[in-house]
PyMOL Python script that loads the backbone (N, CA, C, O; Angstrom):
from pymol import cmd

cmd.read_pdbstr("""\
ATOM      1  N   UNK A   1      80.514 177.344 -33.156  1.00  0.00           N
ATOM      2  CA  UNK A   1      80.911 176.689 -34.365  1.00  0.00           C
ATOM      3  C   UNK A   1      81.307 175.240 -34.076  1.00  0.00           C
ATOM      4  O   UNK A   1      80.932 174.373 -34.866  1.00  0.00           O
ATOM      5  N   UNK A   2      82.076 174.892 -32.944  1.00  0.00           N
ATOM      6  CA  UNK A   2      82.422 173.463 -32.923  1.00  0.00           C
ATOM      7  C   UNK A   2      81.358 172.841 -32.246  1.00  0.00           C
ATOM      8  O   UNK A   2      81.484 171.636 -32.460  1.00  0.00           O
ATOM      9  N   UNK A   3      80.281 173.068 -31.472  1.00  0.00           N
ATOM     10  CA  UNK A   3      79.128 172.677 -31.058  1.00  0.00           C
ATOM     11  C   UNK A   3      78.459 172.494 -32.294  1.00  0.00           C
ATOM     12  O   UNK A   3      77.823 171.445 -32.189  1.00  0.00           O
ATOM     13  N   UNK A   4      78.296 172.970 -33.357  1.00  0.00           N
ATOM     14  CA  UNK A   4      77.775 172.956 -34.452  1.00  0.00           C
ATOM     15  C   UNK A   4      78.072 171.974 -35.326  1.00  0.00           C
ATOM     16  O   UNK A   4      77.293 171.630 -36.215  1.00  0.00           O
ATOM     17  N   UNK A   5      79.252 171.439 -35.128  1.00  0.00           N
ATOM     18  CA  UNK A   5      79.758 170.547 -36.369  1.00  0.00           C
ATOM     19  C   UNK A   5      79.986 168.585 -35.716  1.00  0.00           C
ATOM     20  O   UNK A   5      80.049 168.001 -34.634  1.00  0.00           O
ATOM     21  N   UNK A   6      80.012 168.405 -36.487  1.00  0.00           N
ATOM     22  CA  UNK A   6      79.758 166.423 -36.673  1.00  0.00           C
ATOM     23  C   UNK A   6      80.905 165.933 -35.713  1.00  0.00           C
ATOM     24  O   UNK A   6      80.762 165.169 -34.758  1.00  0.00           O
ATOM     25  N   UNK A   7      81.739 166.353 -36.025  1.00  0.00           N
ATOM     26  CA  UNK A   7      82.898 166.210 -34.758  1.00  0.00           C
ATOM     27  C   UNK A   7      82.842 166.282 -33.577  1.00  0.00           C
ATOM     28  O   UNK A   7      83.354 165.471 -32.804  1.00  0.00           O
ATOM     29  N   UNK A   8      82.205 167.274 -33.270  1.00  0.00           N
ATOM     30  CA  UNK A   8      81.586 168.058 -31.599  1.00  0.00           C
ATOM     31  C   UNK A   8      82.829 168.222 -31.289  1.00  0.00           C
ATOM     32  O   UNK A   8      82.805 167.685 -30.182  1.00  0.00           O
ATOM     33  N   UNK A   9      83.656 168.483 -31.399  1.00  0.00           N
ATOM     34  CA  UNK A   9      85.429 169.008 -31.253  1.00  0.00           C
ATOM     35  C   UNK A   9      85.855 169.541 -31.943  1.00  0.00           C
ATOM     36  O   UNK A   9      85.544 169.397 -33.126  1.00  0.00           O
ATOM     37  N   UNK A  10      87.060 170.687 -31.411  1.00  0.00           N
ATOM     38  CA  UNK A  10      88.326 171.146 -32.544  1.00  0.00           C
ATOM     39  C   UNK A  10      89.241 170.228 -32.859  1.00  0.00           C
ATOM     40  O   UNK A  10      89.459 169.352 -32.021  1.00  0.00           O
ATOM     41  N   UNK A  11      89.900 170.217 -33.989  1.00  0.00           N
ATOM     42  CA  UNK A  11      90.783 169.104 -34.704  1.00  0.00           C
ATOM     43  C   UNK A  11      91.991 169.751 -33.693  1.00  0.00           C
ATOM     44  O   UNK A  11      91.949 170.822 -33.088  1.00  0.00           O
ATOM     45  N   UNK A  12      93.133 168.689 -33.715  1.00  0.00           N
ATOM     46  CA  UNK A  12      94.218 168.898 -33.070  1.00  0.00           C
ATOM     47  C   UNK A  12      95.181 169.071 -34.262  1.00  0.00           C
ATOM     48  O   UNK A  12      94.976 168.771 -35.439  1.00  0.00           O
ATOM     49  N   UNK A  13      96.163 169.564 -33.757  1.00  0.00           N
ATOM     50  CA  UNK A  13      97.323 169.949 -34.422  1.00  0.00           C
ATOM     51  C   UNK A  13      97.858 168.881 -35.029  1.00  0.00           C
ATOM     52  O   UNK A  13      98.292 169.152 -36.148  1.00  0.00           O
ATOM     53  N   UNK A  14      98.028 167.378 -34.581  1.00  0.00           N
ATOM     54  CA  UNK A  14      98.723 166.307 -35.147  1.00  0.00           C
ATOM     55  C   UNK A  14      97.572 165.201 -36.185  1.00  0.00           C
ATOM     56  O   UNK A  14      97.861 164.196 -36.835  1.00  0.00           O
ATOM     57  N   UNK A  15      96.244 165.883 -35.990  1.00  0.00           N
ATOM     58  CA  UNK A  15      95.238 165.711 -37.045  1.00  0.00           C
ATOM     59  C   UNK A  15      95.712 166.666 -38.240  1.00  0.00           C
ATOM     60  O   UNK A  15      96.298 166.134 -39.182  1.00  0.00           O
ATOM     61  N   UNK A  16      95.551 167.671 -38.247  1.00  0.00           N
ATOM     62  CA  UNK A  16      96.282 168.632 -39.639  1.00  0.00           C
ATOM     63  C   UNK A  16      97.512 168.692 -39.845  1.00  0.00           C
ATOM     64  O   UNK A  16      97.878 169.165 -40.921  1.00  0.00           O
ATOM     65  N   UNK A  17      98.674 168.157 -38.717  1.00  0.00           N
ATOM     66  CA  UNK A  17      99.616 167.602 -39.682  1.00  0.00           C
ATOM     67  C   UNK A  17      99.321 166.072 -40.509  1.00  0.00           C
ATOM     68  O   UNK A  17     100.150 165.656 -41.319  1.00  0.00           O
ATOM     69  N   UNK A  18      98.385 165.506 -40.283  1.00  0.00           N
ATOM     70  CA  UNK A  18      98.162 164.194 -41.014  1.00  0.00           C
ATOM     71  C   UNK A  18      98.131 164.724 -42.375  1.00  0.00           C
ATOM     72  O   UNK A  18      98.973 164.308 -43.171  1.00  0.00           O
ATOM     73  N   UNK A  19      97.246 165.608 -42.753  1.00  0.00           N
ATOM     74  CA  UNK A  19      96.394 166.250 -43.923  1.00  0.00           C
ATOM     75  C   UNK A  19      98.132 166.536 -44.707  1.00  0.00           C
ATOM     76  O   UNK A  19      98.696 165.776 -45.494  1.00  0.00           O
ATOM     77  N   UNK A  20      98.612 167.763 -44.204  1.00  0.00           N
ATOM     78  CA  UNK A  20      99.815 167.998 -45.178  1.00  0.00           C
ATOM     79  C   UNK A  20     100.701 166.940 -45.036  1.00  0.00           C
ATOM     80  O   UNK A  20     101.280 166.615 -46.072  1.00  0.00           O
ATOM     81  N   UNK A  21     100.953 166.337 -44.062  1.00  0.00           N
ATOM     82  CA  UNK A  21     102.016 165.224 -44.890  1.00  0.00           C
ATOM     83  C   UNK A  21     101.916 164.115 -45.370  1.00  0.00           C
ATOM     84  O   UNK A  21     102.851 163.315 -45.389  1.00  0.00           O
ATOM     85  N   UNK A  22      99.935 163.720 -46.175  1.00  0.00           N
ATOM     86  CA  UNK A  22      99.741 163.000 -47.344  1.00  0.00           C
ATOM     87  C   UNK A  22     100.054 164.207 -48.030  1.00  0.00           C
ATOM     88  O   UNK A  22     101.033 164.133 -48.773  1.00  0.00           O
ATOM     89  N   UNK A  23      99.409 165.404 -47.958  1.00  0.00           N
ATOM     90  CA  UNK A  23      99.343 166.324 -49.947  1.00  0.00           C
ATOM     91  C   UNK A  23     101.095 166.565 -50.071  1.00  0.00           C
ATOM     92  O   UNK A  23     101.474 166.887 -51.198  1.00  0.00           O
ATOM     93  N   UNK A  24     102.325 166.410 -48.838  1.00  0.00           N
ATOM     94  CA  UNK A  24     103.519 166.778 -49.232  1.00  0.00           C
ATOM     95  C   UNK A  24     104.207 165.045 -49.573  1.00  0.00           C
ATOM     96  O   UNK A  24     105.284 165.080 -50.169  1.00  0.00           O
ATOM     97  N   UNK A  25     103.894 164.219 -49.381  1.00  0.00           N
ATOM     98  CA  UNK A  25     104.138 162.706 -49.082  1.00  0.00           C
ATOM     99  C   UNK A  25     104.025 162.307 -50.370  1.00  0.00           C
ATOM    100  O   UNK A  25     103.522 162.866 -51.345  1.00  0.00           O
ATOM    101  N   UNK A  26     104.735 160.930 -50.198  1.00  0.00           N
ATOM    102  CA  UNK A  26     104.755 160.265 -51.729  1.00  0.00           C
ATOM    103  C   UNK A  26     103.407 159.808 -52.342  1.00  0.00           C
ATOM    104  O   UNK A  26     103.296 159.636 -53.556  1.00  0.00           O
ATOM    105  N   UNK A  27     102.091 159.561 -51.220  1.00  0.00           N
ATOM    106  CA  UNK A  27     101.131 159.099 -51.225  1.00  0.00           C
ATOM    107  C   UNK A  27     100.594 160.127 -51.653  1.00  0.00           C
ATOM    108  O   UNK A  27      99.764 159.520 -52.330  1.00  0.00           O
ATOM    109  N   UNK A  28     100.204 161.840 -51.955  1.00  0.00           N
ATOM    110  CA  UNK A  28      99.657 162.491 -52.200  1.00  0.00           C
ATOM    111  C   UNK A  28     100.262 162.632 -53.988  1.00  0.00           C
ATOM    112  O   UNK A  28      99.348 162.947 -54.749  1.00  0.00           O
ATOM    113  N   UNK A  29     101.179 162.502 -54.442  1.00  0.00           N
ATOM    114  CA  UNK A  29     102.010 162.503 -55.615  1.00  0.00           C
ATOM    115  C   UNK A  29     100.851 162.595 -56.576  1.00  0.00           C
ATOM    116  O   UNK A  29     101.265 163.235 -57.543  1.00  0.00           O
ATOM    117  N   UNK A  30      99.500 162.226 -56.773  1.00  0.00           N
ATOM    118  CA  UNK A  30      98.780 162.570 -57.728  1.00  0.00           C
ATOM    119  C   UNK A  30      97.615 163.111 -57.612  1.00  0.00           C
ATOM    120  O   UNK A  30      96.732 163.159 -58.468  1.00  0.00           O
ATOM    121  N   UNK A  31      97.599 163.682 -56.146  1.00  0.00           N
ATOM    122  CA  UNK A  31      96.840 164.903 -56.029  1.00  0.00           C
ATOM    123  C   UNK A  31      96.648 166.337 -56.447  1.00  0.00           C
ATOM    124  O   UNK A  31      97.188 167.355 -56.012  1.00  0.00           O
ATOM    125  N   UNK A  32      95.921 166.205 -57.213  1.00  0.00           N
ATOM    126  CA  UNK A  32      96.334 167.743 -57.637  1.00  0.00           C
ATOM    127  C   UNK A  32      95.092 168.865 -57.501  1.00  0.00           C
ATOM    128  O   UNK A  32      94.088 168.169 -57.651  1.00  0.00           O
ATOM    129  N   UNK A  33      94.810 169.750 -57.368  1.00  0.00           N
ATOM    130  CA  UNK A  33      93.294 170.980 -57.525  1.00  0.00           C
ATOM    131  C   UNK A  33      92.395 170.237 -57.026  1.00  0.00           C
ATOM    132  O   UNK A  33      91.446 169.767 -57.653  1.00  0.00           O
ATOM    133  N   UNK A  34      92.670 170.057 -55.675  1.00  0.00           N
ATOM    134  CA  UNK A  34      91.835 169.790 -54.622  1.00  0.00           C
ATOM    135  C   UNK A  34      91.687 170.625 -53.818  1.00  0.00           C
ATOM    136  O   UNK A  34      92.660 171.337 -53.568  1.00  0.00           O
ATOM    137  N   UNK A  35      90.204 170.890 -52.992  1.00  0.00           N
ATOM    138  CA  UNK A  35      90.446 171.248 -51.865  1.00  0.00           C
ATOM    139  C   UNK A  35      90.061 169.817 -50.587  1.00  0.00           C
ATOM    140  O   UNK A  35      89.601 168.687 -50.426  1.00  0.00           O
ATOM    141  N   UNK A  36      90.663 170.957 -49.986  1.00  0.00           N
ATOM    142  CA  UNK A  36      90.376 169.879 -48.779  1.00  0.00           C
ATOM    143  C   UNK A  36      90.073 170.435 -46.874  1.00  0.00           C
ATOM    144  O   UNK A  36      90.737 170.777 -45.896  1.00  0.00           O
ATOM    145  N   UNK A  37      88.925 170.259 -47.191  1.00  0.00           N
ATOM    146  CA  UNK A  37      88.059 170.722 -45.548  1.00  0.00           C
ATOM    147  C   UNK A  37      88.308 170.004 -44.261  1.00  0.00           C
ATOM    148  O   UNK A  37      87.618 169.144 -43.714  1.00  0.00           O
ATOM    149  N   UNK A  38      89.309 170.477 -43.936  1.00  0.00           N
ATOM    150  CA  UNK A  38      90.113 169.854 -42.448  1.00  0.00           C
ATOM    151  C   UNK A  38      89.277 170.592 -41.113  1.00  0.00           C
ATOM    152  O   UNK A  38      89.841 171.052 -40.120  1.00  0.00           O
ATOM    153  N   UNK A  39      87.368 170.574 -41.430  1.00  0.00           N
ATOM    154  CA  UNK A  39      86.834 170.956 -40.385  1.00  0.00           C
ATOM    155  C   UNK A  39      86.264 170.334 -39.304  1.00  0.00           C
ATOM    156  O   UNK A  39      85.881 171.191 -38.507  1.00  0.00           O
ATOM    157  N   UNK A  40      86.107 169.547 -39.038  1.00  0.00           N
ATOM    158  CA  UNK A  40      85.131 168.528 -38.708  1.00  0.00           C
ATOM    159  C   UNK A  40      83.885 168.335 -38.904  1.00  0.00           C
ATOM    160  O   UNK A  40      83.050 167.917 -38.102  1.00  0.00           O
ATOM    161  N   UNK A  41      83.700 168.778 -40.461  1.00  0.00           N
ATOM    162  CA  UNK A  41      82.326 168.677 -40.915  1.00  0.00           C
ATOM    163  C   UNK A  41      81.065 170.208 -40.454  1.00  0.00           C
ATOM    164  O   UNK A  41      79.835 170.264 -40.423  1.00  0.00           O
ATOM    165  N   UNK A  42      82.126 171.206 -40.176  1.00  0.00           N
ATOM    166  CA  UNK A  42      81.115 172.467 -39.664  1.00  0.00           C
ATOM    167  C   UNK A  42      80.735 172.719 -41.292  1.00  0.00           C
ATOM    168  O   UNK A  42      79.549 172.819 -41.607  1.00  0.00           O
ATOM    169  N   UNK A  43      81.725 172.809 -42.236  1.00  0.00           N
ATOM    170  CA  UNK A  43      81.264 173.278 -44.007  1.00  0.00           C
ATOM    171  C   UNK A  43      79.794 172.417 -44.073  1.00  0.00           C
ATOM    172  O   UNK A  43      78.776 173.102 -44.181  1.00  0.00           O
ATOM    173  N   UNK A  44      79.668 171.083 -44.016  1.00  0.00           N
ATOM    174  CA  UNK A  44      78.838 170.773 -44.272  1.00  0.00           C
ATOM    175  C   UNK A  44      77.476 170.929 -43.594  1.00  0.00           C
ATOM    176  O   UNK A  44      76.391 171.144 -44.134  1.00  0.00           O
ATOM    177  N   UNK A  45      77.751 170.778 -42.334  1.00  0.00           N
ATOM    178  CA  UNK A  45      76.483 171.361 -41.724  1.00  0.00           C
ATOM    179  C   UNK A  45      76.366 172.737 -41.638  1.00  0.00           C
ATOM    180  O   UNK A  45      75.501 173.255 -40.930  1.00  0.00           O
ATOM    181  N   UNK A  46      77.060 173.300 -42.214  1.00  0.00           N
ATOM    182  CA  UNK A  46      76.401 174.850 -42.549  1.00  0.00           C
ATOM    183  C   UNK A  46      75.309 174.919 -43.769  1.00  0.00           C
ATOM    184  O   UNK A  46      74.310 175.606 -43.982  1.00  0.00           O
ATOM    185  N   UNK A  47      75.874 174.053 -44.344  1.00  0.00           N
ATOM    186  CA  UNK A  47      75.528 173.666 -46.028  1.00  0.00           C
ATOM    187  C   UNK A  47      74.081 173.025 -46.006  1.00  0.00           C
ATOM    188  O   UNK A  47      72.954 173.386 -46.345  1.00  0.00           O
ATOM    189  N   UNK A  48      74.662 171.889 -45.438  1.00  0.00           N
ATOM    190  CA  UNK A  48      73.201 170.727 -45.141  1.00  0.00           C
ATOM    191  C   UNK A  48      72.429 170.785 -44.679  1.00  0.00           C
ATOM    192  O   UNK A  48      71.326 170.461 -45.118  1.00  0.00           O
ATOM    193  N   UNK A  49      72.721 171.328 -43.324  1.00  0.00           N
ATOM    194  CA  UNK A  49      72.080 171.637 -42.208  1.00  0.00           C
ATOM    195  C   UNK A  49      72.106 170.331 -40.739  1.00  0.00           C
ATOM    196  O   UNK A  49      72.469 169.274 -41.254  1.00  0.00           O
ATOM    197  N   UNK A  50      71.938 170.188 -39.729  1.00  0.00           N
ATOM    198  CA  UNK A  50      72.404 169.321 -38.562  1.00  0.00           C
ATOM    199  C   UNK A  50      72.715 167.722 -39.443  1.00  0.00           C
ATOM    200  O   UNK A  50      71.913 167.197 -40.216  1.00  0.00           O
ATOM    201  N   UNK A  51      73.843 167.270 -39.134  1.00  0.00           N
ATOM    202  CA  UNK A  51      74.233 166.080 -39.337  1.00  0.00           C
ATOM    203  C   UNK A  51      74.375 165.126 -38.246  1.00  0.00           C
ATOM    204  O   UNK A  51      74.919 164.026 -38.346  1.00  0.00           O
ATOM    205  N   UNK A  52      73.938 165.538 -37.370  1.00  0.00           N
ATOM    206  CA  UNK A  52      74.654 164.893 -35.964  1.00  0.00           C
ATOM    207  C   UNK A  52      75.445 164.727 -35.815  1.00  0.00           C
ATOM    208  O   UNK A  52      76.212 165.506 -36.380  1.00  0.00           O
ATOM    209  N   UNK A  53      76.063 163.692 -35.014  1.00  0.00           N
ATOM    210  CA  UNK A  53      77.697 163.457 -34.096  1.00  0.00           C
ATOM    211  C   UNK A  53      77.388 162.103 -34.433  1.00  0.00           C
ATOM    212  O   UNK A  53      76.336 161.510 -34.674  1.00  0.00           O
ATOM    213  N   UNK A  54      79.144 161.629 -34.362  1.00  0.00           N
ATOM    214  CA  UNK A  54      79.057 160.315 -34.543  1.00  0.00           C
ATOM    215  C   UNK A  54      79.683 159.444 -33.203  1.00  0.00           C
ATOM    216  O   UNK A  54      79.678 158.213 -33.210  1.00  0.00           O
TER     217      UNK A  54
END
""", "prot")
cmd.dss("prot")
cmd.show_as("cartoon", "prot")
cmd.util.cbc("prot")
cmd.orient("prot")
């Protein structure tokens, strides 16, 4: 799966705390019924199909 995705890596822990503390942060304040894919792009290349690496 992570060979598979645009990232060519697993996200780190202080990458997905980035994610929740915009949606808990004053900066997220008008976010609302979102999702949000903290994968490194594996959703999409499942979807799309190969995206490469950047």
């Amino acid at each position: 799966m992570i060979d598979g995705c645009a990232a060519g890596r697993a996200g780190t822990a202080d990458e997905l705390a980035q994610v929740a503390a915009l949606l808990m942060g004053p900066d997220g304040g008008f976010i609302s019924g979102s999702d949000f894919l903290v994968d490194g792009g594996v959703t999409a290349a499942w979807r799309f199909g190969d995206l490469g690496r950047r």
